[in-house]
Structure formats: structure tokens, C-alpha cells
C-alpha positions in Angstrom: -143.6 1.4 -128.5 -143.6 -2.4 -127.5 -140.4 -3.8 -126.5 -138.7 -6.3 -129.0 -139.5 -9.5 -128.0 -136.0 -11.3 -127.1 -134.1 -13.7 -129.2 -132.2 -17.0 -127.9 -129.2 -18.0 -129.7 -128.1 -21.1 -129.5 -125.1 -22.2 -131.5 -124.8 -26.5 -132.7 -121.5 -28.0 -133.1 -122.0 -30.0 -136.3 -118.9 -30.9 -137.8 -119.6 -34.8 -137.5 -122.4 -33.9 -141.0 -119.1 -34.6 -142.3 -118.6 -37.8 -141.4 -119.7 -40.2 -144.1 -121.0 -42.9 -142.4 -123.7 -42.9 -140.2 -124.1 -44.3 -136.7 -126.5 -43.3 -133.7 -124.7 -39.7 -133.1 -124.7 -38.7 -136.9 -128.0 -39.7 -137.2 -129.1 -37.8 -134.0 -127.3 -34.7 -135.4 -129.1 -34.6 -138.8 -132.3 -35.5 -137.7 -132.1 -32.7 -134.6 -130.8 -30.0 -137.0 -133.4 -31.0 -139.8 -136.1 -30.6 -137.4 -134.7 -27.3 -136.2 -134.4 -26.1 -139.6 -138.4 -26.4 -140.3 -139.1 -25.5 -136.8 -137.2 -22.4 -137.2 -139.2 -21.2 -140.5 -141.8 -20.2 -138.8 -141.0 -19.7 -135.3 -138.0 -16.9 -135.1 -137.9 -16.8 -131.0 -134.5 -18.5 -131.5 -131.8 -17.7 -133.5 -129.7 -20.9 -134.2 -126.6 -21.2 -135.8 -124.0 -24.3 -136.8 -120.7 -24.6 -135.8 -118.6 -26.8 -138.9 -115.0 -26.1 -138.2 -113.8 -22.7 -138.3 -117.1 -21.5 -140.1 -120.4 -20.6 -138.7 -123.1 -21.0 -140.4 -126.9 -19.6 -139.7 -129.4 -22.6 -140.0 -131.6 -20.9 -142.4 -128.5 -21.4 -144.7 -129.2 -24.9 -144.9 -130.5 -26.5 -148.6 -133.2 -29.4 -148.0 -134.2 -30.9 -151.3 -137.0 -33.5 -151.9 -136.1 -37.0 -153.4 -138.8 -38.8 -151.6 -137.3 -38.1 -148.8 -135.4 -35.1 -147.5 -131.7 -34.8 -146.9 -129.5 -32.0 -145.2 -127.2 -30.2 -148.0 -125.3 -27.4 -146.3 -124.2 -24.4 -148.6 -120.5 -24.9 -147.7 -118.7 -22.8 -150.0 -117.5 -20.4 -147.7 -115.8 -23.5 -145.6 -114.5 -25.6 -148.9 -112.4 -22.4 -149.8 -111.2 -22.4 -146.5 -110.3 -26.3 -146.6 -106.9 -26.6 -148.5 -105.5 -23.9 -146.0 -106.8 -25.7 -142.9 -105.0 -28.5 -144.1 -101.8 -26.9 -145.1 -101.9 -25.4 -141.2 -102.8 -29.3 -140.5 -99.7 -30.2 -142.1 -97.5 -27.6 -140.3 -98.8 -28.3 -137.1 -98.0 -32.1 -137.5 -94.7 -31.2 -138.9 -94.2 -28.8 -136.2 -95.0 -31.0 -133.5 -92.1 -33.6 -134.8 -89.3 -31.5 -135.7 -89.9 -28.8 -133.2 -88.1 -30.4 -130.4 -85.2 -30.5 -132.5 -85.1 -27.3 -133.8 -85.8 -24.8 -130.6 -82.3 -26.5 -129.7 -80.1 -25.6 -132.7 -82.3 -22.0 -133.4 -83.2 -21.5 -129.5 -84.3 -17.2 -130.3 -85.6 -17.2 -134.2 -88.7 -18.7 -134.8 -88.8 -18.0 -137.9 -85.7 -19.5 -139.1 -87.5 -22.7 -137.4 -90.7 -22.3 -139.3 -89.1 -21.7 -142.7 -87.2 -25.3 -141.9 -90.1 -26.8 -141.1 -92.0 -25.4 -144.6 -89.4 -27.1 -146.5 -90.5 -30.6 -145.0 -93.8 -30.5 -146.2 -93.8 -34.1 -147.3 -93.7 -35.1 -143.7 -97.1 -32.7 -143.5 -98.8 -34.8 -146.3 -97.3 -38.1 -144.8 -98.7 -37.7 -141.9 -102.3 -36.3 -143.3 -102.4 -39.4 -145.3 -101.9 -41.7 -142.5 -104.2 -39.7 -140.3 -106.6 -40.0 -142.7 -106.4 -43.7 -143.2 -106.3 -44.7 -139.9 -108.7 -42.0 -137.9 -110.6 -40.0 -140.3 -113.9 -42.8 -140.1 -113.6 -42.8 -136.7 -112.7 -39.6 -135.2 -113.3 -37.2 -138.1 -115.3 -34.4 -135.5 -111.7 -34.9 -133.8 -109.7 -34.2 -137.0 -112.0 -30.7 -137.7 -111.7 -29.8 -133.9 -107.6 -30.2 -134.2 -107.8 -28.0 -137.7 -109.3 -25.7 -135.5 -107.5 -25.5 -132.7 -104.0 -25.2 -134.5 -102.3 -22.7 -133.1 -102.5 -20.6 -129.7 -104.7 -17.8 -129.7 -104.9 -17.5 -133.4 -108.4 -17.8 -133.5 -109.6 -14.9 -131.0 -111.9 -13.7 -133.1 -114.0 -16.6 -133.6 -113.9 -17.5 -129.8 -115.0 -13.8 -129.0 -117.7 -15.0 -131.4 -118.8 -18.1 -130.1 -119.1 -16.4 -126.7 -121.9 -14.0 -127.9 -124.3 -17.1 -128.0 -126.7 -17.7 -125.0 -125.9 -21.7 -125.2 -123.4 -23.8 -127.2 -124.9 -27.7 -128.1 -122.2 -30.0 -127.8 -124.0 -33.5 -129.5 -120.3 -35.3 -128.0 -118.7 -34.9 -124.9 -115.5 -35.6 -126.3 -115.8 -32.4 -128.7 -116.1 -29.9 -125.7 -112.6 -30.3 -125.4 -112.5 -27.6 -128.5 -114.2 -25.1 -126.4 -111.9 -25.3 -123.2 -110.7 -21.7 -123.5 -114.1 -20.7 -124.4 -116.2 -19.0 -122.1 -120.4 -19.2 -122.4 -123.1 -21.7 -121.5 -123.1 -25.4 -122.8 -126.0 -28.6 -123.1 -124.3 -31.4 -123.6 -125.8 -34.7 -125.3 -124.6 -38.1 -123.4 -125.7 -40.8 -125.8 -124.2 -43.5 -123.4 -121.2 -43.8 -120.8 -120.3 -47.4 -122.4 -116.3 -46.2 -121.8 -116.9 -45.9 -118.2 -119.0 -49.3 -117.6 -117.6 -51.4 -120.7 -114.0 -50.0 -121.1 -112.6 -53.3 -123.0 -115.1 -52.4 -125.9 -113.5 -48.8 -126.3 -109.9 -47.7 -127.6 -107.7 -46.1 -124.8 -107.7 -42.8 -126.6 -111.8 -42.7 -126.7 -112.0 -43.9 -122.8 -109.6 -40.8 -121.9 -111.0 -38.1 -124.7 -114.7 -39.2 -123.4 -113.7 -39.0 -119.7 -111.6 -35.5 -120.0 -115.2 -34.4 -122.1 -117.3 -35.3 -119.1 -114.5 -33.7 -116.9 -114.5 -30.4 -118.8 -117.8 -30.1 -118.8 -118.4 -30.2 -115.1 -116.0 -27.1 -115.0 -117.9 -25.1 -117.0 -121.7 -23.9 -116.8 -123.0 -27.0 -118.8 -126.5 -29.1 -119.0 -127.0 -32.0 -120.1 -129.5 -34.5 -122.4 -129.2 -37.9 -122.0 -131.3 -39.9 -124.6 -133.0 -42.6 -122.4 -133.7 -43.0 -119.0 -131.0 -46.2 -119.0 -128.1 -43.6 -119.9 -129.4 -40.7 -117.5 -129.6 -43.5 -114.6 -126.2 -44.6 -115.8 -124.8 -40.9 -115.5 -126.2 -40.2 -112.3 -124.4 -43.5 -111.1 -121.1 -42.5 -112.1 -121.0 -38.7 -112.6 -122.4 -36.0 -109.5 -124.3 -33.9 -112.1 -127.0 -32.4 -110.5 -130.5 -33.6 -111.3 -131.4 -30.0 -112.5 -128.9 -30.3 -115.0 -130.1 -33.3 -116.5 -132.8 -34.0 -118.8 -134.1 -37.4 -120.4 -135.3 -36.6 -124.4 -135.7 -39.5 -126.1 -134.2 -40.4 -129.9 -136.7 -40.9 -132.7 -137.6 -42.7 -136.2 -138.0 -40.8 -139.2 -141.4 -42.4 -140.4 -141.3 -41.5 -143.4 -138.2 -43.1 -144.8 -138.4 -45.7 -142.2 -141.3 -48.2 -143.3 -142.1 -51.0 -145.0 -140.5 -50.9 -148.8 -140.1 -53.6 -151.3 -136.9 -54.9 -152.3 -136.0 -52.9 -156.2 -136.3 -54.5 -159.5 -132.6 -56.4 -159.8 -131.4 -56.0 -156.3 -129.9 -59.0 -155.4 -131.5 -60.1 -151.9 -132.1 -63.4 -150.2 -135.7 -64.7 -150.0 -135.5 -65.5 -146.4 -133.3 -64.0 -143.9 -132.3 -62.6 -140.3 -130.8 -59.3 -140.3 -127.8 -58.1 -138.4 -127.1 -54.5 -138.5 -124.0 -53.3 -136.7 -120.5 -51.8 -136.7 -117.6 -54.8 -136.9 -116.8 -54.2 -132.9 -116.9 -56.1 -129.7 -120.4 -54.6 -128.6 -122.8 -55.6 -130.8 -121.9 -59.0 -130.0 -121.6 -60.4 -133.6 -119.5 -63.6 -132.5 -122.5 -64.7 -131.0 -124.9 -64.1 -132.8 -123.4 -65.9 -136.0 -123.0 -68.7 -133.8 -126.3 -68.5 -132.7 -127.4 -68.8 -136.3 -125.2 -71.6 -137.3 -127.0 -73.8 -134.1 -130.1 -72.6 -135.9 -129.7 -73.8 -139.5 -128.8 -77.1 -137.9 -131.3 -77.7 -135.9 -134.1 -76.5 -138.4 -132.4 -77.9 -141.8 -134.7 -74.4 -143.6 -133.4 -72.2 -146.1 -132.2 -69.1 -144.6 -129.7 -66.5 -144.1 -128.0 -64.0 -141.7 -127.2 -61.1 -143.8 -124.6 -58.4 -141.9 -124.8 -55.1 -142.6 -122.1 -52.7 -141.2 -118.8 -51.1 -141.9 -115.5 -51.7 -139.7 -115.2 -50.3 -136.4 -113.1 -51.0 -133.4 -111.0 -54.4 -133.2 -113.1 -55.2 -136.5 -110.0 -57.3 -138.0 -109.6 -59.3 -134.9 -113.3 -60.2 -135.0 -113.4 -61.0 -138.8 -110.5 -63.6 -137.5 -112.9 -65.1 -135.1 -115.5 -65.4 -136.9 -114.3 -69.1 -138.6 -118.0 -68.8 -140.4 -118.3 -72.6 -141.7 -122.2 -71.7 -143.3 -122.4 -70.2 -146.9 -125.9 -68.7 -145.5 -124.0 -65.7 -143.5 -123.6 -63.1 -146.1 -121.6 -59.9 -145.1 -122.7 -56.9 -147.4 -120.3 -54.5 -145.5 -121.0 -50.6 -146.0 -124.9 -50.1 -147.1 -126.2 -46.8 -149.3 -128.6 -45.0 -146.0 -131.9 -45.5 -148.7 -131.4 -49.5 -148.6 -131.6 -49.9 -145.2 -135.4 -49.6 -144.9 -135.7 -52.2 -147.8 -133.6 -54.9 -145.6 -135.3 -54.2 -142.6 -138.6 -54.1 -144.3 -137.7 -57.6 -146.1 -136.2 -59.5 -142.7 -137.7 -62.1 -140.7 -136.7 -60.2 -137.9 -133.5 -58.2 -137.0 -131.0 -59.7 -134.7 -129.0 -56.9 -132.0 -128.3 -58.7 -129.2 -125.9 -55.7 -127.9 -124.0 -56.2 -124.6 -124.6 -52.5 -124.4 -126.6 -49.3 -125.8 -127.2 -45.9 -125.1 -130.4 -46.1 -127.0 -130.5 -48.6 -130.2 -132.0 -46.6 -133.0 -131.9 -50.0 -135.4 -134.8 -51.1 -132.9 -137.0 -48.3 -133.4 -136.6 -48.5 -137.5 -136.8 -51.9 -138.1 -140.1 -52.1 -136.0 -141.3 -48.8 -138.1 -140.7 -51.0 -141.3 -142.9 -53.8 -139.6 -140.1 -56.0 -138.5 -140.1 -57.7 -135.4 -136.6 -57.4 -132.8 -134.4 -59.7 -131.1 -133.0 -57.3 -128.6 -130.1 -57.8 -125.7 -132.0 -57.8 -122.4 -129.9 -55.3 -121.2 -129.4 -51.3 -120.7 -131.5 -48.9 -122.9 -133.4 -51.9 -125.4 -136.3 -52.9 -123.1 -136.9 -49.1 -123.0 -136.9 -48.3 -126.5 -139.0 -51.5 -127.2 -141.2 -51.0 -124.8 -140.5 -54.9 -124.4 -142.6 -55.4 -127.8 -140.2 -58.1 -129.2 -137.6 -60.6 -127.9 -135.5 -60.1 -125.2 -132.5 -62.4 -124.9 -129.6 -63.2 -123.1 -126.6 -61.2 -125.3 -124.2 -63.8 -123.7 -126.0 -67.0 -123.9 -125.5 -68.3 -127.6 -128.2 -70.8 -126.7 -131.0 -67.6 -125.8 -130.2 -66.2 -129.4 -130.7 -68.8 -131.6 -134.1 -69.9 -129.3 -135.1 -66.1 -129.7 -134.3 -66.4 -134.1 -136.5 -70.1 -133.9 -139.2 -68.7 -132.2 -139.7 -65.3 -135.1 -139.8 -68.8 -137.4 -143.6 -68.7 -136.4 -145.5 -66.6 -139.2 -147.8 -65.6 -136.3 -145.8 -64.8 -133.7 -144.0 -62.5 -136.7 -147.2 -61.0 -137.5 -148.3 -60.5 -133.9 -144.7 -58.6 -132.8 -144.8 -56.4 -136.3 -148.3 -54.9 -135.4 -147.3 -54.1 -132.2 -144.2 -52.6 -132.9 -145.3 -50.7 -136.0 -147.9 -49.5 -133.0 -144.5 -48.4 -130.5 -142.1 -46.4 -133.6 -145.2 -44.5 -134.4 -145.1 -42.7 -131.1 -141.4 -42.2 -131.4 -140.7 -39.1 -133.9 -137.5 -36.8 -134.4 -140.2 -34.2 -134.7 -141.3 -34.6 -130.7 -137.4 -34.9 -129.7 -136.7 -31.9 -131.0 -139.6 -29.7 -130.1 -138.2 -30.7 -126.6 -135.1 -30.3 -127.3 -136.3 -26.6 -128.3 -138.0 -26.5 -124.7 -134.9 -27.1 -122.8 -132.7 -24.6 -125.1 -135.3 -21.7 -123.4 -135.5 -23.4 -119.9 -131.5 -23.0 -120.1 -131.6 -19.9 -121.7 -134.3 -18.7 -119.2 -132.1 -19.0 -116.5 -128.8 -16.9 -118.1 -129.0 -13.0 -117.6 -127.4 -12.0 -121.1 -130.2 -13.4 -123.4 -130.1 -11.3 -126.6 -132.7 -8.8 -127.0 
């Protein structure tokens, strides 16, 4: 009788699917776990498994439908049910961590007289869920899942005992290992950048110290590592003694199929002729400059065109809206954009303008060259790398180098010459080939573990 060929289980933590809008994590996670899923209908070496919140859920649960394009729908009954009494232990737990203080001195031996006190306060619970919600939830809403989860000691044994059954737990954010301190099996950990380490004036003080005790953690425990292009993995090594066999480069992708070149839809409401900024309202994508790049430019050239900025509110977003002082009525903010538009503003751009101070990898690059639209990139970190220097490098803190980048994509042939070549540069960058190595280095972890299930 041949011997059952063995299994790797491999468990993703995935609560930031939740998180509604999308930036360069998010993204990685749905595109990683999509691949997965059609990877793993016909291959069954691995057994793979998500992690949202208190639930786990096997990946063949997943629903993909078809509406041109595909999107992830996760059968979440099973964890909605669950929802409204996470959140009333939510509730307690903040209550409990205001009044408790208070209480342990007047009712020093009876915890329950304390808890039944604290039950009867519940509108402090839902005060303070609706201001965590407002302020944090957009942000940090893979943090707000991890603290339902963690609420209370020890009363989740059973779905640590769990967890520790898997061969290798993927962590896509260092800051969410902290979840799995207690917790003891094998982890991969994605590093997208270290920008709170070189850049800390662009991060919140909470991030900086969640990111850094992340990174800590995981040195304490029996963890690898991707980072997603060789500017972050050089960064790491620089600042972090991980040892090189711990660390693998596997680059980001484009989805190719949603990400090409689309014409605008009958009645939406775009401007004939325009540069394209696509970023989150914070310091590092170096909006301030690039709007007054733009102004320089529509003064100098006297044409008919437009920056339109596309992005929701991040980090010190209010103080940069304060600074903007915008004086042109040619810089249009559309705020928050519906995910299927985005390939219709790229595809319909002169070029698109991301003249980062920093980034881990810049997916924006890669899609808005697989649409056909040439890049003005910061000169700096990971961009060169992703663009394979098809495009045009500037100086993110020279207004003068932006606005002489935007002049020259002014020339119809210089456009024309930059979109064929970086149509040529996103075609060799898939999700498909990240994952199928991503896939590689689950079994070359895996490989080396003794309790591999069989």
C-alpha cells in the first residue's frame, strides 16, 4: 500500500478583507488568496486555511463570482453570527479597562460583583465602540479584529491549540503577529516596507511602536520572511539582523485583466485632458508638491488641463488639505473611488503623477502602465525597480523636477513611446507568478519543520 502523500497546512491571517478601502496590503491579500484559491483546485498538496477573527475558514469556502472580472466573497455566516457578541465582549473589555481600576479597590475579592457593575455601564461600551470606530476603524481595522480577539486571558485555548496544528501561519503585517504572541508554531511574515523605521515623521507614534514590537516579536519566534522588492529586502537587512535564509524577495503583481486600457462610461463625468494623482491624503505621497508642480505647469504652458486626485484620507490628511491653498480651479479632488473606475482614470490620463518620498513597492506604477499610461515616479526606494526605469524619474523634493517631468509627457510621442514600453514591463508582472512563488516558499519552509501533516 503506498504511503499517503503528505499535506502542508498553511494558515493566512486575513482579517484586513474587511477593511473597505483598498491600499497596497489589501490589495496584496486579495490578489495572494485569489490566486491560492484557483491554485488550490487542482493541486491538494497544501491544505490552506484563513484566519478572519475568531473564525477559520478553509479556502475552498471561498465564493468567486464573475462580473467581468472576479472578486473574493467569503461565506461568512458562521463569523457574522458571531459579530454582535464579539462586540458586546468589545464593549466590556473597554468598559472594563476604565472602571476596573476603580472597582478592584471598593470590591478587592468578588469579581463578579465587579463585572455585574460594569454590565450596567454599557453605554460607556457603545461610547467608546463608536469613537473607536470613527477614529481607527479605516485605519487600523486588522487591529480592531485582533483586540476582539484577544479579549480576555486564556479564553480562547481552544482556538490557539488550533492554530498550532498548522505547519506555517502567514502573517501579510508585522504589526498583526502581535495576536499570536502566546502562540506557538512556525510564521512567514510579509514586510511590504520599513518606512516607520527610515521615515518615522510620515507614521503615527502608535504604528512606529505596533510595527517595531511586530518586527521584534517575530525575531523571537521561528519566523521567515517575504519582502516584496529587493529595495525593502535591502532595507530590512540594513536595519534588522534577519538572517539571509530567512528572507526571500517575491515581487507584487498587476491583475491584467481588470487593469488595462478602458474607456471612460456613457455619462461619467471626466476631464478631457488630465494628470492623474492617485494617493492616500498623507505626508508620503508628496501631494503638496506635486499640486505645486502643476500649478508652475498650467502657467507656464497656458493648455487646458487638469490634476485630478484620487484617494481617501489618511494620516495628517486635515493638516495637508490646510496646506494645500489650491488657487487653480483645474485640481479636482474626487476623494474615495469605486475599485472598477480606477482602470478607466488611469487608462484616460496623460500620465499618472507619484512622486513618493518613499515605497515599499508602488502598485499604482505597475497598473497604470498595464492600462497604457505612462509614470512620473520619485527617483527613490522600490519605483526604479518596479518600472524597470520605463517612465520618468524625478526628484520627489524638487517642485521644479515634477512639473519638468508632467511638461515633458505633453509630447504625444514621448507618451506613446513610454505606454508601449510599459504596457511591455506590467505584462511580465502577474499576481499569478507571485503567488506560485509564494506557494514555493510555503514548502521550502514547510520542508524544513519535522511535524508536516501526513
Amino acid at each position: 500500500m503506498s504511503e499517503e502523500k503528505k499535506k502542508y497546512r498553511i494558515l493566512i491571517e486575513a482579517s484586513k478583507i474587511y477593511q473597505k478601502n483598498q491600499d497596497g496590503v489589501k490589495r496584496y491579500l486579495d490578489e495572494l488568496i485569489r490566486e491560492l484559491y484557483f491554485f488550490n483546485q487542482e493541486n491538494k498538496e497544501f491544505e490552506i486555511d484563513l484566519l478572519l477573527g475568531r473564525n477559520i475558514f478553509p479556502l475552498e469556502k471561498l465564493n468567486l463570482y464573475n462580473d467581468n472580472e472576479l472578486h473574493i466573497s467569503i461565506d461568512t455566516n458562521q463569523y457574522v453570527a458571531n459579530f454582535d457578541w464579539e462586540m458586546k465582549n468589545f464593549k466590556m473589555g473597554m468598559i472594563m479597562n476604565i472602571l476596573y481600576p476603580f472597582l478592584k479597590m471598593f470590591f478587592p475579592f468578588n469579581y463578579k460583583a465587579r463585572l455585574g457593575i460594569v454590565t450596567n455601564f454599557g453605554f460607556l461600551g457603545n461610547l467608546a465602540v463608536k469613537i473607536y470606530y470613527t477614529q481607527y476603524q479605516k485605519r487600523y481595522y486588522p487591529v480592531m479584529l485582533t483586540m476582539l480577539t484577544r479579549l480576555g486571558k486564556g479564553r480562547y485555548t481552544s482556538l490557539e491549540k488550533k492554530i498550532e496544528k498548522y505547519d506555517l501561519v502567514h502573517v501579510p503585517l508585522p504589526q498583526n503577529l502581535l495576536f499570536f504572541k502566546t502562540i506557538n508554531t512556525s510564521f512567514l511574515v510579509t514586510l511590504h516596507d520599513i518606512s516607520h523605521k527610515l521615515f518615522p515623521e510620515f507614521h503615527t507614534k502608535d504604528n512606529i511602536r505596533r510595527s517595531e514590537k511586530g518586527i521584534t516579536l517575530s525575531k523571537e519566534k521561528n519566523t521567515h520572511y517575504i519582502a516584496v522588492s529587493e529595495s525593502t529586502l535591502n532595507d530590512v537587512k540594513r536595519y534588522y539582523s534577519i538572517n539571509n535564509n530567512k528572507l526571500k524577495k517575491i515581487h507584487g503583481g498587476v491583475d491584467l485583466n481588470k487593469f488595462k486600457y478602458s474607456e471612460k462610461w456613457d455619462g461619467m463625468q471626466l476631464e478631457e485632458k488630465y494628470f492623474l494623482c492617485l494617493a492616500t491624503l498623507e505626508p508620503r505621497k508628496n501631494l503638496l508638491n506635486t499640486i505645486a508642480a502643476f500649478e508652475k505647469l498650467i502657467k507656464e504652458t497656458k493648455e487646458e488641463i487638469y490634476l485630478i486626485v484620487i484617494g481617501g484620507g489618511g494620516w495628517r490628511n486635515r493638516k495637508i488639505k490646510k496646506e494645500l491653498k489650491i488657487s487653480s480651479d483645474k485640481i479636482v479632488f474626487k476623494g474615495f473611488v469605486e475599485d472598477d473606475e480606477i482602470p478607466i482614470y488611469y487608462s484616460n490620463a496623460i500620465a499618472l503623477v507619484y512622486p513618493s518620498f518613499y515605497e515599499g513597492f508602488g502598485l499604482p506604477l505597475l497598473e497604470s502602465m498595464a492600462c497604457g499610461t505612462p509614470v512620473i515616479y520619485g527617483n527613490n526606494s522600490s519605483m526604479p525597480e518596479v518600472t524597470k526605469g520605463v517612465g520618468v524619474p524625478v526628484n520627489p523634493n524638487d517642485i521644479n523636477s515634477i512639473k519638468n517631468g508632467m511638461l515633458s509627457l505633453l509630447d504625444k510621442n514621448n507618451r506613446k513611446e513610454l505606454s508601449q514600453k510599459g504596457l511591455k514591463i506590467a505584462k511580465l508582472s502577474s499576481w499569478n507568478k507571485m503567488a506560485i512563488k509564494t506557494l514555493e516558499y510555503y514548502k521550502e519552509i514547510c520542508s524544513k519543520i519535522s511535524n508536516v501533516s501526513p
